[in-house]
N, C-alpha and C positions, 0 to 999 in steps of 0.2 A: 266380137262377142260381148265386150266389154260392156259396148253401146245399146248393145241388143237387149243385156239385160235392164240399163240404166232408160232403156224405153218402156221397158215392161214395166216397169216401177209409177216412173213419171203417169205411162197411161192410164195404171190404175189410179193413180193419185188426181191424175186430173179429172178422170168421169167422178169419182168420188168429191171434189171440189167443183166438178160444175152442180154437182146435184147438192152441194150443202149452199151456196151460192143461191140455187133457187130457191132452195125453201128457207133461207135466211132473209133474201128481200122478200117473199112472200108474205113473212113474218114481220116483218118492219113495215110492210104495207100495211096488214091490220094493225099494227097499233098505232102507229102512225093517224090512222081513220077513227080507230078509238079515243085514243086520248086526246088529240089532237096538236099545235103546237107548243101548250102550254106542259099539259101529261107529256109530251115526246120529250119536252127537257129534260125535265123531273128526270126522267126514265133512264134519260141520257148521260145528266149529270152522274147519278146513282151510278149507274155501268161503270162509269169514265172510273171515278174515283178506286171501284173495287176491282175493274180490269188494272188497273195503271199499278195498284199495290201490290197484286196478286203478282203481276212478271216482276217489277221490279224487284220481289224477294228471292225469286228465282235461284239469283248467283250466280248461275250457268253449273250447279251441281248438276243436273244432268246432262249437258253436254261432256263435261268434264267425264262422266262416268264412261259414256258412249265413247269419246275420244279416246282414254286409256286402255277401254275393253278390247276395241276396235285395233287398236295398237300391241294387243297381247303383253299387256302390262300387268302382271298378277299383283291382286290387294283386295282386301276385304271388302268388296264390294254391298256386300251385304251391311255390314255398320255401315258404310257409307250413305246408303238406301233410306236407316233409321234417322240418322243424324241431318239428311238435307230434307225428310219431311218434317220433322220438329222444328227447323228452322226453319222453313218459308212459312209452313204455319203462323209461329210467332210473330216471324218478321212483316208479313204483312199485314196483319191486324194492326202493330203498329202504324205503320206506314201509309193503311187507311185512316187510321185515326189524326192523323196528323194534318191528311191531305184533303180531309174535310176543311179544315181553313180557308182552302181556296176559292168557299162561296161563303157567305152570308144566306141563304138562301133557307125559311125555317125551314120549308116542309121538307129537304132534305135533311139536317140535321134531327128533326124529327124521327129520320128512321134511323139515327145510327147503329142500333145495337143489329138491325137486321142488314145493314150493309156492310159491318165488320163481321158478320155469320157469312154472308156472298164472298166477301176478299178471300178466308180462309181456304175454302170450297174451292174458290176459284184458283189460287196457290196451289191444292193441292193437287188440281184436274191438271192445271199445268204445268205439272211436274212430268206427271206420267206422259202429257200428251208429247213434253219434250222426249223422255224419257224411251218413249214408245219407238223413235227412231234409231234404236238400237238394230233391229232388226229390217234389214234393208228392202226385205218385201214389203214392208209398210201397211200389214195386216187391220193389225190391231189399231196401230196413227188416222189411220184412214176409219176405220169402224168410231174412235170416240170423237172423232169430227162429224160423222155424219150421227151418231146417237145425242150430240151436243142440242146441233138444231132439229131433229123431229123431237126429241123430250122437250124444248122450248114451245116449238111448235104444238105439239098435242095437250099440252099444257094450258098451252091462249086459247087454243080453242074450247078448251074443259073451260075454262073463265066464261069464254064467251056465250056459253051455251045453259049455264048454270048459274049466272050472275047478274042481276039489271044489270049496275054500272061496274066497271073493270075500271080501278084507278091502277096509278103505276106502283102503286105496294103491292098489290096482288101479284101483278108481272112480276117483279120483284121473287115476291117468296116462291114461285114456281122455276123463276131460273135458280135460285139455290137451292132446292129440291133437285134440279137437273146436273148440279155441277157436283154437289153431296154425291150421288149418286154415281157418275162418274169417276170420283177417286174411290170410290169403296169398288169402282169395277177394276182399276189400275190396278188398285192393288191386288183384286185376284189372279190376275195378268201375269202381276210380277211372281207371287210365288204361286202361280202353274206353271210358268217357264225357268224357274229358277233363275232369274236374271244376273243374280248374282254369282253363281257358277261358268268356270273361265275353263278351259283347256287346256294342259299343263303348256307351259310354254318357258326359252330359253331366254325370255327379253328380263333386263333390271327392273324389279317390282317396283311399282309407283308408291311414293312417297304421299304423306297428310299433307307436306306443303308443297310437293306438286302437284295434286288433286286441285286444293285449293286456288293455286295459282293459275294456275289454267284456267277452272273457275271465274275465277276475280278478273283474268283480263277479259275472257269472253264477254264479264256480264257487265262490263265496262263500255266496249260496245252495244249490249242488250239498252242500255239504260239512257245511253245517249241516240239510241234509235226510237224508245220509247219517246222522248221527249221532242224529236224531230216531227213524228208521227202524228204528238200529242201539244205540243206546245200549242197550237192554236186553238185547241178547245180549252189547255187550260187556260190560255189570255181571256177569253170571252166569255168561259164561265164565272170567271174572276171580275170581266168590267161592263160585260153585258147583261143583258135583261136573260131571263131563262126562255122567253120566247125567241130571241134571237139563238139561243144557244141551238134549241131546237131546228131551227131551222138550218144552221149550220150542217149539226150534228148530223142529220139526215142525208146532207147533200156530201158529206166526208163519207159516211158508212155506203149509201148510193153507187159513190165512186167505185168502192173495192171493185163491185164487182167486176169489172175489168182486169183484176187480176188475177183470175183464176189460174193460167194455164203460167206465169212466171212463177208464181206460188208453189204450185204443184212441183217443178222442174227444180226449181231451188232446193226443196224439200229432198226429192233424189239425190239429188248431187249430193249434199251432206249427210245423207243417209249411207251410201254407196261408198263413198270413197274417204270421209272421215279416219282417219288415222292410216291413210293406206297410199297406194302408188300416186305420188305426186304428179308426175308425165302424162297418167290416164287423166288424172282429175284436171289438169289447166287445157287437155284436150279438150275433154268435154262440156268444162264450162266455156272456153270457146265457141262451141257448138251452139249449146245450149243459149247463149247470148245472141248470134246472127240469127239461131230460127224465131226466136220472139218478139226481138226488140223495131224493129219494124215494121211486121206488120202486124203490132198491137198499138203503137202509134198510130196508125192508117185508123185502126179501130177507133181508137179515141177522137179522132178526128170528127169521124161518123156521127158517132155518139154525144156529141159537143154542139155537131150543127143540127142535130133533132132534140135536144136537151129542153129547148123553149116548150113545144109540144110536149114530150115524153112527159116531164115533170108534172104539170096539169092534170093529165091524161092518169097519169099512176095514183098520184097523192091529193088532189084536188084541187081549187083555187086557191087554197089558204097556203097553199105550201109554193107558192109562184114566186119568193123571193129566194128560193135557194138554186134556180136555176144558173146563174151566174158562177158560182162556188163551183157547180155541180160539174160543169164545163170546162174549168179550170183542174179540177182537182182530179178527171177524168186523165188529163197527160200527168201530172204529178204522180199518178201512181204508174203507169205504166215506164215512167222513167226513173223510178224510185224500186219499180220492180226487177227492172236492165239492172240497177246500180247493184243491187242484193244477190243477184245472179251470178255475176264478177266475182260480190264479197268472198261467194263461197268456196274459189281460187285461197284464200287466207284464212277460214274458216276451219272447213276441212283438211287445210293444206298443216294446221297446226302453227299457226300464227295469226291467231284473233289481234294481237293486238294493233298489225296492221290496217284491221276495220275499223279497231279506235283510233287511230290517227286523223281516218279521212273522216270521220264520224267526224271528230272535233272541227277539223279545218273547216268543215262544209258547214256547223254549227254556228261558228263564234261570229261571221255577220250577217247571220238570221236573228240569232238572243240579240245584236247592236241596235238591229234595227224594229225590234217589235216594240218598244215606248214610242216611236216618233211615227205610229200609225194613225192614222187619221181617225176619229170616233164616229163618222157619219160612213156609212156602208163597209163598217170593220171588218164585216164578212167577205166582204169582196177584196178587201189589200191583207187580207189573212190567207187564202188561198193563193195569193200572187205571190207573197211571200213563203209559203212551201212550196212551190213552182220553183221557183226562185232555188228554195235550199237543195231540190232535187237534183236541178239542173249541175250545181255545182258539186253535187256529191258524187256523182258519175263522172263527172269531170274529173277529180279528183283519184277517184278507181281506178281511170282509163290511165290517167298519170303512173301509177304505182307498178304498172307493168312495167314498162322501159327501164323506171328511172330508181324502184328498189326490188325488183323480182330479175329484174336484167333480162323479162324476156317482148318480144315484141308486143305492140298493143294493139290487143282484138279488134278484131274488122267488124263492121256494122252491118251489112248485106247479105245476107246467105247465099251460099251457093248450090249448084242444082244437089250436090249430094243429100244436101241438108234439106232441102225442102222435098227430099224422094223419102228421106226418113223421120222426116214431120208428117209427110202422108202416111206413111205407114203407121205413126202412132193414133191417128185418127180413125182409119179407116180398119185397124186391128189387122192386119195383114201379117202373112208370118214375117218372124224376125231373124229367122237363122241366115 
């Protein structure tokens, strides 16, 4: 029954993630076609800087929140609520301001006061959006993901339709328009659910500095994921031209979309079982790992050998240097999606900091080796090198079963049960 419901979840999470997925590159097509190389940096850059501030102030306060509720831990959750949105607030602005450094580039520094308005925005939307998986139906998580990109969307096309020219400040101030708008819905969320209301319960009330702690080592992994993720746009925004950036950019966010359906399934599993039966949850991330992990590989494959065409075909002739990247960065994620699947074995299990261990290990000779990159086709040994860092961080996951969980290490093939209950979440069939 366990599973039946952790299907339920997953399935709505995933039709909801294949339909933000379309109308996200849809979205990235037009502007892409608008602005073209040069506007898709700009656009690019801006994002990079004010997405990358926004989580990294995070903290993992609302994991931490969900983890102890989850765990029937009584504590004011409510102060809690007050005190971790004033602080991502804060913290990211700075954190934008800071991280501007990392171009030279005027016309982005040109807009900073309207990109430390986006960081904030975007802090506060993800907060809630963490926050939202509190409840394991995934109502609401799923609703401000897919309100994210139609407000993005409906937005470009109001530009479009109302504007000669559309530069990427205009883009710009309609995604913080969308993100603004999104925390002032979280927060209705929150107190129409009372989130902060628990049920009496008989467990030792959590502690400030257990809150926090838990916090800090989750967002210790957050931050060295961030930088796994992100480290090669920040190397090339930093040594590349912003045409180059562009065309990176495009062919990294391109990729995701391949990972829809381990996104989705990750998301349950730490929704569902966070703070709860340890036995169900290494079941099911078990599971959960044999039914995706090859044959989303097989996908990528696909999708790598049509990549020459596709690219052209989607984005035009100007954008034919990113198919390379594109190709690569297509198994990067699908093996970076396996790896995160695993994570959430130690995640939910109530030791993150397991994740930063392999976070680091899989880290330190990716950071070695990115000065001794080549400057002629950086795009192309930039993608080989998070290939690279993927490959060894799964590695590394796969390790941490035997040799510090003590229990065997997950099989890679599914079996017929599992691909009878993969059919089942596609095809909606009952689940009793």
């Amino acid at each position: 029954m366990a599973f039946a419901a952790l299907l339920k979840s997953s399935s709505r999470t995933l039709m909801t993630t294949v339909a933000v997925t379309a109308i996200g590159f849809f979205t990235s097509v037009i502007t892409a076609r608008i602005l073209g190389p040069e506007g898709r940096g700009l656009l690019s850059g801006a994002l990079l800087i004010a997405t990358l501030a926004g989580n990294a102030s995070l903290f993992g306060l609302a994991n931490s929140f969900i983890y102890h509720k989850g765990a029937g831990r009584p504590f004011n959750y409510g102060q809690w609520m007050v005190f971790s949105l004033v602080f991502v607030a804060g913290l990211s602005v700075m954190l934008a301001w800071l991280g501007m450094n990392i171009t030279s580039e005027a016309q982005l520094h040109a807009q900073l006061p309207l990109i430390l308005l986006l960081t904030a925005a975007t802090a506060g939307q993800g907060y809630f959006y963490a926050l939202s998986q509190l409840h394991d139906g995934l109502h609401f998580f799923n609703l401000m993901r897919f309100l994210l990109v139609v407000g993005n969307l409906v937005l470009l096309l109001g530009l479009v339709a109302f504007m000669d020219t559309v530069d990427f400040r205009a883009i710009l101030i309609t995604q913080l328009i969308v993100a603004a708008a999104l925390m002032l819905l979280g927060l209705g969320w929150a107190k129409r659910n009372r989130v902060w209301q628990m049920a009496e319960s008989d467990s030792p009330p959590a502690t400030w500095k257990g809150m926090l702690g838990y916090g800090a080592s989750h967002h210790g992994t957050v931050l060295l994921s961030l930088f796994l993720v992100n480290f090669d746009k920040i190397a090339l925004l930093n040594i590349g031209t912003i045409v180059e950036y562009g065309f990176y950019a495009l062919a990294f966010t391109t990729s995701r979309l391949i990972g829809a359906v381990q996104e989705a399934v990750s998301t349950a599993l730490y929704s569902r079982f966070a703070g709860k039966d340890v036995n169900a949850l290494s079941h099911h991330v078990r599971v959960a790992f044999r039914v995706t992990f090859m044959p989303m590989l097989l996908l990528a494959a696909l999708g790598a050998a049509l990549s020459p065409w596709l690219i052209r075909w989607v984005y035009g002739e100007s954008f034919a240097s990113m198919t390379i990247p594109f190709a690569i960065l297509l198994f990067e994620c699908v093996i970076t999606g396996a790896s995160w699947t695993l994570a959430q074995r130690f995640n939910a299990g109530g030791r993150p900091g397991l994740v930063f261990v392999r976070q680091f290990i899989s880290v330190v000779p990716v950071f070695i080796a990115l000065p001794f990159l080549p400057r002629q086709d950086i795009h192309i040994y930039l993608s080989m090198l998070m290939l690279f860092g993927a490959v060894l961080r799964l590695t590394v996951t796969l390790g941490l079963y035997p040799f510090v969980l003590k229990e065997r290490m997950p099989e890679i093939l599914p079996t017929m049960a599992d691909c009878t209950a993969a059919l089942r979440l596609f095809t909606r069939r009952s689940y009793g």
